[in-house]
C-alpha positions in Angstrom: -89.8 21.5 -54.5 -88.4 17.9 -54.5 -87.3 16.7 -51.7 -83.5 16.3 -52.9 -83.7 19.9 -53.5 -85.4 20.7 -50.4 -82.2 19.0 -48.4 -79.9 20.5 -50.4 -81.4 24.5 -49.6 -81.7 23.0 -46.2 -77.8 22.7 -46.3 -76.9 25.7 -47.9 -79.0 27.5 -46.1 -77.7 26.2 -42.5 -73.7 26.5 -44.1 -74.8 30.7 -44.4 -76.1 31.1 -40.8 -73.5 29.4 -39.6 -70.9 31.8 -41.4 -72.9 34.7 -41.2 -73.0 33.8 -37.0 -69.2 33.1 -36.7 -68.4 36.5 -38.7 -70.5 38.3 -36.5 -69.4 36.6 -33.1 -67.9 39.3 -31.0 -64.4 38.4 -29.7 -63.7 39.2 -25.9 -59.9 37.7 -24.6 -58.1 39.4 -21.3 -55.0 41.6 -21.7 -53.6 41.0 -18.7 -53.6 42.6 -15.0 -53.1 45.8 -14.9 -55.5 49.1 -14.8 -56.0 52.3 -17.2 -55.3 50.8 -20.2 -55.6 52.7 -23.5 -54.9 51.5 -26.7 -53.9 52.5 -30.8 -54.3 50.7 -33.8 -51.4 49.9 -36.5 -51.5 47.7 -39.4 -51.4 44.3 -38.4 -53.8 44.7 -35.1 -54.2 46.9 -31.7 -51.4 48.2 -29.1 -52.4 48.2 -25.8 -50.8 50.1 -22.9 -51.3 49.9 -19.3 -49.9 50.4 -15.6 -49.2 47.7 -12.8 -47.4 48.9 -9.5 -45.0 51.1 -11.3 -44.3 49.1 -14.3 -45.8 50.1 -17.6 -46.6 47.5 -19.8 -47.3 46.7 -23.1 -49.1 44.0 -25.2 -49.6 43.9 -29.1 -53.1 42.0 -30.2 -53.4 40.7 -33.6 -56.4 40.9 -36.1 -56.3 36.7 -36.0 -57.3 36.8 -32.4 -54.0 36.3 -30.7 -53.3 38.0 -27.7 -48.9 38.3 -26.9 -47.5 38.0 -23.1 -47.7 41.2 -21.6 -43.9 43.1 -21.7 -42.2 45.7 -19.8 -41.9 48.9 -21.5 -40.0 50.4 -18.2 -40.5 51.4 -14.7 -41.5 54.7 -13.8 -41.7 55.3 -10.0 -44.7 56.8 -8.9 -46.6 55.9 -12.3 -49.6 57.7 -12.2 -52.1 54.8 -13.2 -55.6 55.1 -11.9 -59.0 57.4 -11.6 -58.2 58.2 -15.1 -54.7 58.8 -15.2 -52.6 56.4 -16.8 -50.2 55.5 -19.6 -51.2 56.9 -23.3 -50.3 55.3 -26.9 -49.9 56.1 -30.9 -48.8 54.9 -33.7 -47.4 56.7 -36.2 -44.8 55.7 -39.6 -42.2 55.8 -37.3 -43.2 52.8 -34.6 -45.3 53.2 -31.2 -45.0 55.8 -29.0 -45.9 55.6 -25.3 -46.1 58.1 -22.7 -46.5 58.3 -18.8 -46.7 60.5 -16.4 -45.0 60.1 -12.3 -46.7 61.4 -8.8 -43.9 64.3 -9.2 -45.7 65.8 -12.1 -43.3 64.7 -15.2 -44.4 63.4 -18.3 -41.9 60.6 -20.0 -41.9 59.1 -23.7 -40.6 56.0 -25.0 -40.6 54.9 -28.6 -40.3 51.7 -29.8 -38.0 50.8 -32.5 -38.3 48.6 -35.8 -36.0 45.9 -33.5 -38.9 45.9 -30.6 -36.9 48.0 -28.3 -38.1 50.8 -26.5 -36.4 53.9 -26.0 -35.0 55.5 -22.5 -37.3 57.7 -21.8 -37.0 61.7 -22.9 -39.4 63.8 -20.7 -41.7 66.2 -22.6 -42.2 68.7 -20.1 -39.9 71.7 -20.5 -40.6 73.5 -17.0 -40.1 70.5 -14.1 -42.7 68.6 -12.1 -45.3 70.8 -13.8 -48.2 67.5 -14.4 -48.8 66.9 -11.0 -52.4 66.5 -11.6 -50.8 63.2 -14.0 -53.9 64.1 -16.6 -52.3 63.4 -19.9 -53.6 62.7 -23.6 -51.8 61.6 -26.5 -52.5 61.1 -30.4 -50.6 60.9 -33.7 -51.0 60.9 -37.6 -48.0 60.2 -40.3 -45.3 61.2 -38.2 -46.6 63.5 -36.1 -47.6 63.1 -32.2 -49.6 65.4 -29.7 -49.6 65.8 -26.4 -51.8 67.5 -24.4 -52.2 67.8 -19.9 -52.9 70.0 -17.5 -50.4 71.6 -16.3 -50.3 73.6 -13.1 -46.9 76.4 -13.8 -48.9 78.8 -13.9 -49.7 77.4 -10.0 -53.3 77.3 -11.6 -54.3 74.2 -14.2 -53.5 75.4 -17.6 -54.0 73.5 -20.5 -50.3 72.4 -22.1 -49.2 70.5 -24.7 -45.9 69.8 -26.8 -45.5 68.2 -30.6 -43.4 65.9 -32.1 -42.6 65.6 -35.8 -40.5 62.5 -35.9 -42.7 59.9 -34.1 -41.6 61.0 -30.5 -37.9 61.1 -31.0 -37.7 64.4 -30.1 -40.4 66.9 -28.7 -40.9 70.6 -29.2 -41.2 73.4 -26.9 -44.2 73.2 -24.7 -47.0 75.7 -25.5 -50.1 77.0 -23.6 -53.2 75.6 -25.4 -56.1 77.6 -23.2 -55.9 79.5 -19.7 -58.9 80.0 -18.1 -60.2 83.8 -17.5 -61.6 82.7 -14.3 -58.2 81.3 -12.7 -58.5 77.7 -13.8 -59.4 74.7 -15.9 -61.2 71.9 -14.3 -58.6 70.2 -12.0 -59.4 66.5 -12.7 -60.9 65.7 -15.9 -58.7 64.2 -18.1 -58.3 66.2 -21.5 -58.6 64.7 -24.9 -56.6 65.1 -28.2 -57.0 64.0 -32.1 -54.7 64.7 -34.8 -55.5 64.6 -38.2 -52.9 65.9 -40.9 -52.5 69.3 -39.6 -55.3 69.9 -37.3 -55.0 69.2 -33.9 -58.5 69.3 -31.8 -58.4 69.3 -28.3 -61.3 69.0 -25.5 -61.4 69.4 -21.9 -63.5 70.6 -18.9 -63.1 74.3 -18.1 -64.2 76.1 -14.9 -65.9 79.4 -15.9 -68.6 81.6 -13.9 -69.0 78.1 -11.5 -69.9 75.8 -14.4 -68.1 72.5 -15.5 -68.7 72.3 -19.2 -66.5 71.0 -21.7 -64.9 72.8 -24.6 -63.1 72.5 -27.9 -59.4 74.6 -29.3 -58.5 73.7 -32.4 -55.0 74.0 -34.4 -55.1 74.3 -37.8 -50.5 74.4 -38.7 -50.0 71.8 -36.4 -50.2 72.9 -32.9 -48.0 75.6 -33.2 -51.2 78.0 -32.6 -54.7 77.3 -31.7 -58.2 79.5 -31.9 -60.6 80.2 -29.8 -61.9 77.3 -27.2 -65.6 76.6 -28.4 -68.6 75.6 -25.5 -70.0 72.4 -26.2 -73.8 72.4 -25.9 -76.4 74.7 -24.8 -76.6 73.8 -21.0 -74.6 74.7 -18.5 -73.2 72.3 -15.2 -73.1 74.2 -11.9 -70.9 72.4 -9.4 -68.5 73.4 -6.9 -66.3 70.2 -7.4 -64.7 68.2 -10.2 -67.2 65.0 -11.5 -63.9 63.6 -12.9 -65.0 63.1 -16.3 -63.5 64.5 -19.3 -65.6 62.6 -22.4 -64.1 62.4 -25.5 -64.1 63.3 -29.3 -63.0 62.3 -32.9 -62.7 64.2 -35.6 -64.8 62.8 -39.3 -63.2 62.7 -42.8 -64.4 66.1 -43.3 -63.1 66.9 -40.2 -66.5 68.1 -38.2 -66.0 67.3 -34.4 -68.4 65.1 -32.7 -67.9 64.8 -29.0 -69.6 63.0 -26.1 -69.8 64.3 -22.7 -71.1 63.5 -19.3 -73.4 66.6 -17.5 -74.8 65.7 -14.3 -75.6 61.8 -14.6 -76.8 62.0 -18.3 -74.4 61.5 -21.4 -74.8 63.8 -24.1 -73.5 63.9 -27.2 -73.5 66.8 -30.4 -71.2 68.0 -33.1 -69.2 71.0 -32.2 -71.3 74.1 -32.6 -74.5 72.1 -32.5 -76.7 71.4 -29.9 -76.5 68.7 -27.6 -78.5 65.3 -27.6 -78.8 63.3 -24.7 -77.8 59.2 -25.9 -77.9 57.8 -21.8 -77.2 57.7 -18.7 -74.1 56.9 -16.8 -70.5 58.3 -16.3 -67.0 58.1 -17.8 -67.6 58.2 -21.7 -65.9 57.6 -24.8 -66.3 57.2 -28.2 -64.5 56.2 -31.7 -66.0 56.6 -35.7 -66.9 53.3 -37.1 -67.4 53.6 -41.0 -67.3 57.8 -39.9 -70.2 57.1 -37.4 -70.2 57.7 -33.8 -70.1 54.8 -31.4 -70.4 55.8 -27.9 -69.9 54.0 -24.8 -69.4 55.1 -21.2 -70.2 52.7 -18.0 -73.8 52.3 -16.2 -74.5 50.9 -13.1 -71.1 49.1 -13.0 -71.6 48.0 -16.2 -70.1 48.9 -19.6 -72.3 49.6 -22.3 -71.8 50.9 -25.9 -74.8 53.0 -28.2 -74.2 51.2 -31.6 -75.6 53.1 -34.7 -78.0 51.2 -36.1 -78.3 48.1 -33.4 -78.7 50.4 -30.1 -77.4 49.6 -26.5 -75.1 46.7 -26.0 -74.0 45.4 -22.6 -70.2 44.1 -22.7 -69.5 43.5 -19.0 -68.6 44.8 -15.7 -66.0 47.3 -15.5 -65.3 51.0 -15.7 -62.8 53.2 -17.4 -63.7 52.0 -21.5 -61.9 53.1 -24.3 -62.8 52.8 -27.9 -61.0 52.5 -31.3 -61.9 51.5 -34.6 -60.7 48.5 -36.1 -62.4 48.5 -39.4 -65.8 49.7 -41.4 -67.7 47.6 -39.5 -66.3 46.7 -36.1 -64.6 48.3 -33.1 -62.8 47.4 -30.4 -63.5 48.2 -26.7 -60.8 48.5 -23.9 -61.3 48.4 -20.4 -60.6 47.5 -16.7 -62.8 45.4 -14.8 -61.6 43.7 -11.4 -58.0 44.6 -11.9 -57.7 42.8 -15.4 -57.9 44.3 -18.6 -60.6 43.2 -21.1 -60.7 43.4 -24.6 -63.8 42.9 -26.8 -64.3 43.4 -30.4 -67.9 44.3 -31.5 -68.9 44.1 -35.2 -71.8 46.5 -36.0 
């Protein structure tokens, strides 16, 4: 090789790595101040939700990496907005949907329209102050919205939920999702829901014969019925307490269920019906499908970590409470709270 040719691969050849490096460059920007964040994804980049005092708040984040000014959705006294509980978000064809829930047990919604405006709220709830354990869940697909709590009626937690088939304009009658046969559901760990066309899948923590483990209900017509609740792994957690820790699931193209789950101070993970497999150790876990593959991540010694697919463990920073959501076929995003501010951090596989 000559040596003009030489410098010129020399170039080329630097000009990839340094594209190939800036492409893959993970992206982490603060929200804002705040705590329990969540988040959804629409077309143009991510919605993120979040509590302050008694102010819900609201900032949109673009796929260019531009982060808006945080902006009042409303104020709900009382907002329940920490140890898991705080404000959830969708989007569906009809605009975002936000919902909250107050110390008195009610659960609000607020829609925002094509103008930027959101809604006064409309509470879903159909029997008052029934949410008082604020543990609420909330997902949507086309025009349709889910959402799913604990509800305590019954004077024992039940798990509730009501559907909307207009983007949250209006909600339906509330309906009992599962009762426990030994009195009640596990009274702290937040539930989770995923709606896909017609099928609405729905985990949480039940309480039977002393044991925390989590289950799965499904609804195949939309959440107007649902089946039997499904165990999720083999083992069993006996505790006479709540480890306030409800995991998560998502629901493939085919839609098989894969969960992930916290027993003890290990994080499992299996498909619904499966056996479990143990991916770490740590507490309050979540995950997302990236390209229809799992990516987990849940927080470990004050630190927040994600299990890629193919890559392994990452670290991302302190914090606790993470959420996940997919952002394309090969990257993610991760939500959390660390120090009172809310971080955001796009990971490409």
């Amino acid at each position: 090789m000559t040596y003009r040719k030489y410098f010129i691969f020399v170039i080329v050849l630097t000009l990839v790595l340094a594209c190939h490096q800036q492409k893959s460059k993970d992206i982490q920007v603060v929200i804002g101040r705040g705590g329990m964040p969540a988040m959804s994804k629409a077309t143009d980049g991510l919605q993120v939700v979040y509590g302050i005092g008694d102010s819900i708040m609201y900032v949109p984040y673009n796929f260019h990496n531009q982060v808006s000014s945080p902006s009042l959705i409303a104020v709900l006294p009382n907002l329940a907005a920490s140890h898991s509980r705080g404000p959830q978000i969708a989007t569906t064809q009809s605009g975002t949907t936000v919902i909250a829930c107050n110390g008195a047990g009610n659960i609000f919604s607020y829609l925002k329209d094509n103008t930027g405006q959101w809604s006064t709220a409309i509470r879903i709830n159909d029997m008052d102050t029934t949410a008082k354990e604020g543990l609420v869940a909330l997902d949507g697909n086309g025009d349709r919205l889910f959402a799913v709590w604990l509800d305590l009626r019954s004077k024992h937690n039940q798990i509730f939920g009501a559907s909307s088939t207009d983007g949250g304009k209006t909600w339906s009658k509330n309906i009992l999702v599962y009762a426990s046969p030994d009195t009640t559901v596990c009274e702290c760990c937040k539930p989770s829901v995923v709606v896909k066309d017609n099928t609405i899948s729905i985990m949480f923590r039940n309480w039977l014969d002393g044991n925390r483990d989590l289950y799965v209900v499904q609804s195949s017509d939309g959440g107007n019925s649902f089946g039997n609740a499904q165990k999720l792994g083999t083992g069993n957690w006996a505790l006479n307490g709540c480890p306030m820790d409800g995991g998560a699931l998502a629901v493939q193209d085919d839609l098989t269920v894969q969960t992930v789950w916290r027993r003890q101070g290990k994080i499992y993970s299996c498909q619904a019906s499966k056996p479990e497999t143990e991916v770490g150790e740590g507490k309050g876990c979540t995950m997302t499908l990236v390209n229809n593959q799992p990516v987990y991540a849940w927080v470990e010694n004050g630190q927040v970590v994600c299990l890629l697919p193919k890559s392994g463990k990452k670290v991302l920073g302190k914090g606790r409470y993470p959420v996940l959501k997919s952002v394309d076929a090969s990257s993610f995003a991760c939500l959390w709270e660390s120090e009172k501010q809310i971080q955001l951090q796009v990971v490409t596989l």
